[in-house]
C-alpha positions in Angstrom: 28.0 -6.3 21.0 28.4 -9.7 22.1 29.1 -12.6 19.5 30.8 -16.1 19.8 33.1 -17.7 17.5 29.7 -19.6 16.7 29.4 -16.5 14.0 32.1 -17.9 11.9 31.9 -21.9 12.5 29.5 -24.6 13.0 28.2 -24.0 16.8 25.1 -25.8 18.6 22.7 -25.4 15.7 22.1 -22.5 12.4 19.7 -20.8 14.3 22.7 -19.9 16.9 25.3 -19.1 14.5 23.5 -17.5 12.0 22.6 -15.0 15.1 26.1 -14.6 16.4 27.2 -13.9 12.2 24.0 -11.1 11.6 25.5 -9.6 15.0 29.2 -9.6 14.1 28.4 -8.1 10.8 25.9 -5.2 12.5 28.8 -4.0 14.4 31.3 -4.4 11.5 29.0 -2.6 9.1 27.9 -0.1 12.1 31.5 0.8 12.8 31.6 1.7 8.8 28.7 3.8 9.0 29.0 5.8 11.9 32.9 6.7 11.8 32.2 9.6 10.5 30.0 10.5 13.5 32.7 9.4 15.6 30.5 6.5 16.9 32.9 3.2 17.2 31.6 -0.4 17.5 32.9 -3.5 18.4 32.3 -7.2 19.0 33.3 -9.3 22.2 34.0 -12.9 22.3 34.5 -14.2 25.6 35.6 -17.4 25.8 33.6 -20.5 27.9 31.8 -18.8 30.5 30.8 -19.9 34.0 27.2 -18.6 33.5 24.4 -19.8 35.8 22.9 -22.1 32.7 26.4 -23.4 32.4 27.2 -24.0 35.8 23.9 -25.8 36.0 24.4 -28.1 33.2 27.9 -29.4 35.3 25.7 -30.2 38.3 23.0 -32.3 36.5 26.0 -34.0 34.4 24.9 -32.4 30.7 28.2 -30.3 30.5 30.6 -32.5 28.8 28.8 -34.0 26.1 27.1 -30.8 25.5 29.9 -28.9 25.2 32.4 -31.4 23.7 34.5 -32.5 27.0 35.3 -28.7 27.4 36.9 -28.0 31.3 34.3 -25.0 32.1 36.6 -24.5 35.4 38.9 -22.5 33.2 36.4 -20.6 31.8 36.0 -16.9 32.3 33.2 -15.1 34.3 30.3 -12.9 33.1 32.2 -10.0 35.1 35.3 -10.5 33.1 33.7 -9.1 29.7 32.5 -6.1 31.9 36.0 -5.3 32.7 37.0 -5.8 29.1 34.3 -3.6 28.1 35.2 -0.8 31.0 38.7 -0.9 29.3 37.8 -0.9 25.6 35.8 2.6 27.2 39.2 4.2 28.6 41.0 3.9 25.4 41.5 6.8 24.0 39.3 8.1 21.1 41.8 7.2 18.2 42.5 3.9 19.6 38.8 3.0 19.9 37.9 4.5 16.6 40.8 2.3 15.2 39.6 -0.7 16.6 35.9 0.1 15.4 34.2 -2.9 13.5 36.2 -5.1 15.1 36.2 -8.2 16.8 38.1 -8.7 20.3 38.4 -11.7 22.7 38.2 -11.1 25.8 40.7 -13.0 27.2 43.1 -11.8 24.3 42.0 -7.9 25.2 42.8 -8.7 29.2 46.5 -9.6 28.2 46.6 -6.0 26.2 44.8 -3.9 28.1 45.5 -5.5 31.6 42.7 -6.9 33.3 42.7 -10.2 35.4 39.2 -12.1 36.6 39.4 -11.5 40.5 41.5 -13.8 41.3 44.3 -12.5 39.2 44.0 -15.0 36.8 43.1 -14.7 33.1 41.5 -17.6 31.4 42.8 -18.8 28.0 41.6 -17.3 24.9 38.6 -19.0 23.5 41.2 -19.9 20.2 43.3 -22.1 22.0 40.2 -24.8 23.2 
């Protein structure tokens, strides 16, 4: 699943973080559930992402006030969290049912398990903006 730190503090508006809390909970509650089925469940939270809606909001000047000043050039790309999620899938079954329920940065999970954007680089973890 994919969540935001907007499911544990105030972010944009209730609507958004009472979503991002339901989902974090689904896949904490999910990964209690279906252990015994050897299903695991986890939750990503990428940091500021370069999304098209993002990028779009720096060209028509809404990006800083909407995101509090934030410097989206450091931010991570959607393709980033597919790498994260291709190597949460290669961990081995004991290591992904240990981490089941959980949630992961991304950017903290690229320093563990590896993985760079691209360009080699790996943006900072959404805790330290």
């Amino acid at each position: 699943c994919i969540s935001s730190f907007g499911g544990k503090s105030y972010t944009f508006n209730v609507a958004y973080g009472v979503g991002k809390a339901g989902v974090d909970r689904m896949a904490q509650d999910m990964g209690y559930q279906l252990k015994k089925y050897g299903v695991a469940t986890t939750v990503l939270y990428p940091g500021l992402v370069k999304t098209e809606a993002n990028l779009q909001m720096v060209v028509d000047g809404t990006w800083d006030e909407a995101s509090g000043n934030l410097d989206l050039s450091t931010g991570e790309t959607p393709e980033f969290t597919g790498k994260a999620i291709v190597a949460l899938a290669n961990l081995g079954v004991d290591d992904m049912m240990d981490r089941s329920g959980n949630v992961e940065v991304v950017a903290e999970l690229a320093k563990e398990l590896q993985f760079t954007e691209e360009d080699g680089s790996v943006p900072p973890s959404i805790r330290s903006l």
